[in-house]
VOBA-1610 file (N, C-alpha, C; in pm, whole numbers, padded with zeros to 5 digits, always signed):
BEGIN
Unk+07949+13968+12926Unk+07818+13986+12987Unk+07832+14029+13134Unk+07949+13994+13219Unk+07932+14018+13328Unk+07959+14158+13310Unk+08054+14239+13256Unk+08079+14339+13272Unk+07977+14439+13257Unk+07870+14389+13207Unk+07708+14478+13130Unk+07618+14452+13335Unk+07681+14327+13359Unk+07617+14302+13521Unk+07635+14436+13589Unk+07755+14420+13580Unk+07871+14482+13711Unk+07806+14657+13679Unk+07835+14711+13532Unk+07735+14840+13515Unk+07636+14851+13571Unk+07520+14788+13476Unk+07428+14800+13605Unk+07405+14781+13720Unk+07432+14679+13773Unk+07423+14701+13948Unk+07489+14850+14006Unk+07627+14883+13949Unk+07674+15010+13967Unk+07569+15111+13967Unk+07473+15151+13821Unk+07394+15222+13813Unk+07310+15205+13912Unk+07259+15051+13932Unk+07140+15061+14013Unk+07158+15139+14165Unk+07256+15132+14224Unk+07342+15151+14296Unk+07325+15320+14341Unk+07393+15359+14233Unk+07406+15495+14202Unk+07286+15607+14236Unk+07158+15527+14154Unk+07033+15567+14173Unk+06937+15576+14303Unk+06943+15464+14349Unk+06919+15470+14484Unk+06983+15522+14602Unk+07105+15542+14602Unk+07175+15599+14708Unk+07164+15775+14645Unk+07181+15874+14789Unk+07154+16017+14753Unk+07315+16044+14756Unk+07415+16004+14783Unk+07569+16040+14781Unk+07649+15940+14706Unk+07777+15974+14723Unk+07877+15852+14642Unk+07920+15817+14735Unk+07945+15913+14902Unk+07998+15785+14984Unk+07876+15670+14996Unk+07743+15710+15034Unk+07635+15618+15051Unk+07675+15484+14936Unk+07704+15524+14816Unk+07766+15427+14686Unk+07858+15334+14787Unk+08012+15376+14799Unk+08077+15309+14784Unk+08030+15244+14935Unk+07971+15311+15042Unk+07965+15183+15189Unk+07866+15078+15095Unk+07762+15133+15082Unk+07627+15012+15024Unk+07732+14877+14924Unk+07834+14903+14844Unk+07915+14892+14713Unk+07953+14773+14803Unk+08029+14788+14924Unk+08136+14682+15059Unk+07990+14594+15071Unk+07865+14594+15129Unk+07755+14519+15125Unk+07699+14455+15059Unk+07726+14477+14953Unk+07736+14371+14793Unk+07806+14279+14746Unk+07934+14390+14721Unk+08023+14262+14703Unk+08085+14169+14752Unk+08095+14197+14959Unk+08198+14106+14988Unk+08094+13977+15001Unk+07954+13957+15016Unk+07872+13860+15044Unk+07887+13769+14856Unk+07883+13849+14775Unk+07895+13804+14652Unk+08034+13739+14601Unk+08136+13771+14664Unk+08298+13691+14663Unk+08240+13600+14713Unk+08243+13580+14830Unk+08235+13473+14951Unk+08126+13396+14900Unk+08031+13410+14799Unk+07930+13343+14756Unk+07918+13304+14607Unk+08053+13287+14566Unk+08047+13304+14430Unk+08113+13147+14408Unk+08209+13113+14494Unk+08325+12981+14470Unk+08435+12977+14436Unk+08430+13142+14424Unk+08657+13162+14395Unk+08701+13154+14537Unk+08644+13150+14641Unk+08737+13149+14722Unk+08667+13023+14812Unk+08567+12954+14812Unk+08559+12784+14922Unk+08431+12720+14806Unk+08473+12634+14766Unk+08354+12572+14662Unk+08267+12563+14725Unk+08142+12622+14644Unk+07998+12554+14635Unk+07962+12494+14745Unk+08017+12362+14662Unk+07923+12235+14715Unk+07974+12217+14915Unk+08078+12317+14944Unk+08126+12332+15080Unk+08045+12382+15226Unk+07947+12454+15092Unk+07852+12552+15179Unk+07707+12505+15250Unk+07686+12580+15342Unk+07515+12503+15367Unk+07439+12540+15267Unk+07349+12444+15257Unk+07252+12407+15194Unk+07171+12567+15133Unk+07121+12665+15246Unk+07042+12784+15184Unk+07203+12870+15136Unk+07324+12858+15136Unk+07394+12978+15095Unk+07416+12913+14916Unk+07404+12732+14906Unk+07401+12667+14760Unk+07293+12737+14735Unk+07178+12766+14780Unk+07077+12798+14708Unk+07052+12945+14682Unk+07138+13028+14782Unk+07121+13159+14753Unk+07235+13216+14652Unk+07361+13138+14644Unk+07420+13166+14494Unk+07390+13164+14362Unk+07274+13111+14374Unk+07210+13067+14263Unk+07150+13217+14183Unk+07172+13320+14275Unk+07133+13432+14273Unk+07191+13550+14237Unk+07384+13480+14265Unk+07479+13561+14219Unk+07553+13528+14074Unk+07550+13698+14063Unk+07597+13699+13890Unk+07744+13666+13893Unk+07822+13666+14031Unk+07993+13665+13994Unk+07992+13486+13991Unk+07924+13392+14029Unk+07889+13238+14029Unk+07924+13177+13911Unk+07830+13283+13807Unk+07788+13219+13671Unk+07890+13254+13600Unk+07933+13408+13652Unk+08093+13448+13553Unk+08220+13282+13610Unk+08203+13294+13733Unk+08329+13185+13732Unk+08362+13086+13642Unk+08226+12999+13709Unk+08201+12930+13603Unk+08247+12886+13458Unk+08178+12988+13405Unk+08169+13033+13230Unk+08349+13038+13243Unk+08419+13127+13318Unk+08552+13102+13335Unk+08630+12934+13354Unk+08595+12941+13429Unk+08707+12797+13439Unk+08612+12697+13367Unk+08520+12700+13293Unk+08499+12596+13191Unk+08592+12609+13048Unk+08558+12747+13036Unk+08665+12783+12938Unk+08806+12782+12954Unk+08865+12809+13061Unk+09014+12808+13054Unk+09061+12713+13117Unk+09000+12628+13192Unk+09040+12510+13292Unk+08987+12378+13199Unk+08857+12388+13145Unk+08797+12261+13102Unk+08816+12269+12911Unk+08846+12391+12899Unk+08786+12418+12725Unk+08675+12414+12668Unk+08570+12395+12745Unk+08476+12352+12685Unk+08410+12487+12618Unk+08275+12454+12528Unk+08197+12622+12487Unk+08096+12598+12559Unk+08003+12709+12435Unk+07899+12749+12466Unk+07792+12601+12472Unk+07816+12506+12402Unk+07749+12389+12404Unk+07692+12360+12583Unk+07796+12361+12654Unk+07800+12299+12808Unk+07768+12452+12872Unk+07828+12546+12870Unk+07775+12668+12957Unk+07695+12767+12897Unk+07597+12752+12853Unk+07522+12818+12749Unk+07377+12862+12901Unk+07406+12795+12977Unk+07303+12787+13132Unk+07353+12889+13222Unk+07458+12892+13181Unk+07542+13018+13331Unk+07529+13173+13244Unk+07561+13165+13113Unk+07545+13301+13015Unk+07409+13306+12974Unk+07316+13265+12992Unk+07152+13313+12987Unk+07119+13340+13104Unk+07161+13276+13261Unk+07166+13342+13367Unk+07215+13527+13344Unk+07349+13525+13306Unk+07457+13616+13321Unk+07329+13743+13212Unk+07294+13690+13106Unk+07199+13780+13052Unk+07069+13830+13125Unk+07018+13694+13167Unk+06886+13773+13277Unk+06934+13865+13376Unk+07035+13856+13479Unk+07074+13910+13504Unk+07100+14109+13482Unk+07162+14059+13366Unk+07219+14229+13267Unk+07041+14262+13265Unk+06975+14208+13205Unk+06865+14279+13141Unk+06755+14331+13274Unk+06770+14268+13417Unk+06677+14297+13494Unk+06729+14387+13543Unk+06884+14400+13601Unk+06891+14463+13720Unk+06918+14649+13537Unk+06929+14635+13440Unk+06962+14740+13380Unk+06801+14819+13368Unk+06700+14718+13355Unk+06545+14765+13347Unk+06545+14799+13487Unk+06585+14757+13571Unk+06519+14861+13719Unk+06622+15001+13720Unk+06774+14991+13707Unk+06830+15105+13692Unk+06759+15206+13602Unk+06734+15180+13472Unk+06654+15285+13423Unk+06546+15294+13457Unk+06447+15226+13505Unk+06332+15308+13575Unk+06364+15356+13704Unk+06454+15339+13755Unk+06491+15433+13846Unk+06555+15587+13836Unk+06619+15560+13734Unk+06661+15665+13707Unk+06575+15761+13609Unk+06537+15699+13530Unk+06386+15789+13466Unk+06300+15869+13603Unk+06328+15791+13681Unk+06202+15877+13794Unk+06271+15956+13843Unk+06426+15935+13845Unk+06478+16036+13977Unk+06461+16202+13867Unk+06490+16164+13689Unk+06504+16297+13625Unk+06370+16364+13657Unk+06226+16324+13627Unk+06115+16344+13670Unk+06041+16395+13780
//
């Protein structure tokens, strides 16, 4: 699922910017706030209070997650079944604004 994320945001991306360098600077403005906000690199619970609450927002969070439950804890879909319906809202919003964006730009 994340990888259906990571597309679309790409697309969304794509659409809105008029170049590919405009892509890849906007691309550095995304992701490095989304590492640093995700918990692979200083946990969570380390952070102030609005950056806990603004991860709540990032799709690389819910991939971790879903990761080290599975390969660190074993657990399934029973226990992270909350981070992959995130990881789906996710896919399905930011792919519905890429295509209406991009429907308009053919138009």
């Amino acid at each position: 699922m994340y990888v259906f994320v990571g597309i679309s945001l790409g697309i969304m991306l794509a659409t809105v910017s008029s170049s590919q360098q405009q892509v890849v600077l906007t691309s550095f403005f995304i992701n490095l706030p989304m590492v640093q906000t995700s918990g692979a690199i200083a946990p969570i619970e380390a952070m102030p209070p609005l950056f806990q609450a603004l991860s709540l927002l990032n799709p690389l969070r819910h991939y971790i997650a879903i990761i080290r439950g599975i390969l660190l804890k074993g657990v399934g879909l029973d226990v992270l079944w909350m981070n992959v319906l995130a990881l789906v809202a996710f896919a399905v919003v930011l792919l519905i604004i890429s295509i209406s964006k991009f429907r308009s730009q053919l138009s």
